[in-house]
C-alpha positions as CSV (number, residue, x, y, z in Angstrom):
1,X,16.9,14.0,127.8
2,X,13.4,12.8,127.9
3,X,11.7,13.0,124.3
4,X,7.6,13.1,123.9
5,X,6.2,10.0,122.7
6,X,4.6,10.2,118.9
7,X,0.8,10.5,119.3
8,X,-0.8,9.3,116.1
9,X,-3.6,11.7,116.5
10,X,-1.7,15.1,116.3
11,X,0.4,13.5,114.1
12,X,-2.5,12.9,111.5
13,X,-4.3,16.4,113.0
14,X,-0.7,18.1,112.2
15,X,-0.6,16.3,108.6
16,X,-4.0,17.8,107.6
17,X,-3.4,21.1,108.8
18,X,-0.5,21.3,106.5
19,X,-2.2,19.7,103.8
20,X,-5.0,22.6,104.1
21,X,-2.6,25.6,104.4
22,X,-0.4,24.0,101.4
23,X,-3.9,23.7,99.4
24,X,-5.0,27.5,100.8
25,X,-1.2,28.6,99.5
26,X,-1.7,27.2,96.1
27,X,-5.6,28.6,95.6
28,X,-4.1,32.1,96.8
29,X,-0.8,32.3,94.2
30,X,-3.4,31.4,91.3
31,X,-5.7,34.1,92.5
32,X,-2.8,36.3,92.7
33,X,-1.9,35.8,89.4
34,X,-5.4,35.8,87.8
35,X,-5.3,39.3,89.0
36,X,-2.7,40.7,87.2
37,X,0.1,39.8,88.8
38,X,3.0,37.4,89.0
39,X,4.3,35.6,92.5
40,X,7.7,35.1,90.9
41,X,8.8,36.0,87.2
42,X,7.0,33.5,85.5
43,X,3.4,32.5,85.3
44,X,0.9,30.5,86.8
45,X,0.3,28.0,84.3
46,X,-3.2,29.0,82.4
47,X,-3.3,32.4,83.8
48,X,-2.4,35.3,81.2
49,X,-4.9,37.7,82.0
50,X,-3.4,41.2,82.6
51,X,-2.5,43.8,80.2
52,X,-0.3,46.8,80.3
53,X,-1.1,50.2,78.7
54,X,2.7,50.3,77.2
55,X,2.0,54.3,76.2
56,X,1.8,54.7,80.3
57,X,2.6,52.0,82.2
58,X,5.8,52.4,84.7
59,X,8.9,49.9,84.7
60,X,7.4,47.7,87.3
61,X,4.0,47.5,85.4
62,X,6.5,46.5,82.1
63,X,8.2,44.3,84.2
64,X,5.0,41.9,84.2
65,X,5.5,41.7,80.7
66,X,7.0,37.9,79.5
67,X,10.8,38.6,79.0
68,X,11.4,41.8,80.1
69,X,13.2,42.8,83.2
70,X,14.4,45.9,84.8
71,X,17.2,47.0,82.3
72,X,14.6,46.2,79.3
73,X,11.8,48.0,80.8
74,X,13.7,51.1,80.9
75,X,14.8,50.7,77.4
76,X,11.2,50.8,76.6
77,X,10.5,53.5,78.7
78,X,13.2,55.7,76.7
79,X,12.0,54.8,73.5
80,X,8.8,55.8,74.4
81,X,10.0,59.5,75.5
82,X,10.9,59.9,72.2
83,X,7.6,58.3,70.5
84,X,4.9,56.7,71.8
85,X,4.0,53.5,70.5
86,X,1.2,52.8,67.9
87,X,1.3,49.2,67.4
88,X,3.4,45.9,67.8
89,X,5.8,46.7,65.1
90,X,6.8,49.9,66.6
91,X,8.0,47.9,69.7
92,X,10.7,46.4,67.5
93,X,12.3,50.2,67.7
94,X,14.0,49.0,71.4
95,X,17.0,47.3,71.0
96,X,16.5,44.2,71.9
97,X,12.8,43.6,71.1
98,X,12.7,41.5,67.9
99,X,9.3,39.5,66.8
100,X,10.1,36.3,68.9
101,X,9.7,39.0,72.1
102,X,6.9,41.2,70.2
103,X,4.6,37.4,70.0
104,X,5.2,36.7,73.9
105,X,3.9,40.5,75.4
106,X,1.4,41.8,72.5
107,X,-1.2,39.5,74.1
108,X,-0.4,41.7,77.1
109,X,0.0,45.3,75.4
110,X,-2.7,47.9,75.1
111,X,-2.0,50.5,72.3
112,X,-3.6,53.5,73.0
């Protein structure tokens, strides 16, 4: 089996190509995330620049929130049926919100 030699032209063409589709990836998760939205459950760092309406936002919108996934979303979303909420304290009503969790999303929460 005959192999192609290396050329050390494509190889440094090749090299660069991937170093600008790496740096594009990069620019395009922050942007992503300065948006409003997460590429994975935790943050870009520096970018915590989204809020959530927690008197109407859906279970994937609470899901954005720092510590809360699926199960805790719909814990909020029950509480809320039977009051909305009026400020941070109230969110301590779901079980398992205490103030460590109340610090992390209030940033994040519109009351309204």
């Amino acid at each position: 089996m005959n192999r192609p030699t290396s050329d050390p032209v494509a190889d440094r063409c090749r090299a660069a190509l991937l170093a600008v589709l790496a740096t594009g990836l990069l620019c395009l998760a922050a942007a992503y995330a300065a948006w409003g939205h997460t590429a994975s459950r935790g943050h870009v760092a520096g970018v915590d620049r989204y809020t959530v309406r927690i008197n109407a936002a859906a279970a994937a919108e609470l899901e954005l929130l720092p510590g809360i996934g699926p199960a805790m979303a719909q814990r909020i979303l029950d509480e809320r049926s039977r009051r909305p909420f009026a400020d941070a304290e109230d969110l301590t009503r779901v079980r398992g919100i205490g103030p460590k969790t109340v610090s992390r999303i209030v940033p994040h929460v519109i009351f309204d």
